[in-house]
Phi, psi and omega in degrees: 000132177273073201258164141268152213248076185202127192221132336294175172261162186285113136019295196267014177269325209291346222302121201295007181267348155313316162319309182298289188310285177343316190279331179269344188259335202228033172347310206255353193249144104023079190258132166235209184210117166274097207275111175251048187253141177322078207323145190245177171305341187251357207006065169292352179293318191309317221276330172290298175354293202283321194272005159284342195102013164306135200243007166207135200251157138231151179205108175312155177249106208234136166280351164223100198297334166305336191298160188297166158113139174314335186242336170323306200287322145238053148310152148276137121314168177299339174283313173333296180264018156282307167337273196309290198331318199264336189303285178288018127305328176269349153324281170303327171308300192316303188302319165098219198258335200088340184241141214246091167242192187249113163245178197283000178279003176243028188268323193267306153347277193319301193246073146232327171266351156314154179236162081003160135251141183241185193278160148281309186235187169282153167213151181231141229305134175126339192274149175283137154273127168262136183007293196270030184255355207212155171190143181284168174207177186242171337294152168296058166243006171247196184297109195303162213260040153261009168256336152052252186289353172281299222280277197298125190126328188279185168255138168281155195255045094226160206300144180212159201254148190306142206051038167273116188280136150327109180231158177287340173289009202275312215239000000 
């Protein structure tokens, strides 16, 4: 457990990147954090902790911070630690899984910033393409311009109009 021994501590005392080490030097142990640093509005100290990996938070707990006594004063209240609760829920949202997919909220992303290749001019069916016949464009719903070097040389098999996105029955 990580305390600093100053009450409250000071913000710039706390310091919460020991967690990482105690986890990497101490693998098989629990590393937590006893926070006796003062709540501020956001109760971001907690909120670093947890998202350092602490697996274990301690904080006082005070129903009135005013009350007399060595711990009130920097205690959480009950608004505090409703604050920390939605801090590591929204934490846990942000980070995700760690594996890197396509999710669906980027599928219309994905091919509307995408680029085609599209025609430079009109061409009419039989004819070979060439380089300078193509240029990518956006949306990415034709054919993508890393075939490129597939695409030049063939024919388009009907007449197709200049900017026109490139699909493979096209060719």
């Amino acid at each position: 457990m990580h305390c600093v021994l100053s009450y409250p501590t000071d913000p710039n005392n706390a310091n919460l990147r020991i967690i990482g080490t105690l986890k990497k030097d101490f693998p098989d142990v629990k590393a937590g954090f006893s926070d006796h640093v003062a709540p501020d509005d956001t109760m971001m100290t907690l909120a670093v902790a947890y998202m350092l990996g602490s697996d274990v938070i301690d904080k006082h707990f005070t129903l009135d911070k005013t009350l007399p006594g060595n711990d009130h004063y920097h205690a959480g209240d009950p608004e505090d630690f409703k604050k920390a609760i939605a801090n590591f829920r929204w934490i846990d949202t942000v980070l995700g899984s760690g594996e890197k997919t396509v999710l669906a909220c980027e599928q219309i992303s994905r091919r509307e910033a995408r680029r085609s290749l599209v025609l430079t001019r009109d061409m009419k069916a039989g004819e070979v393409i060439k380089e300078e016949d193509l240029m990518p464009k956006r949306p990415g719903t034709g054919i993508s311009p890393v075939y490129t070097n597939i695409v030049v040389g063939r024919k388009v098999n009907r007449d197709l109009l200049e900017d026109t996105i490139l699909t493979w029955d096209m060719v």
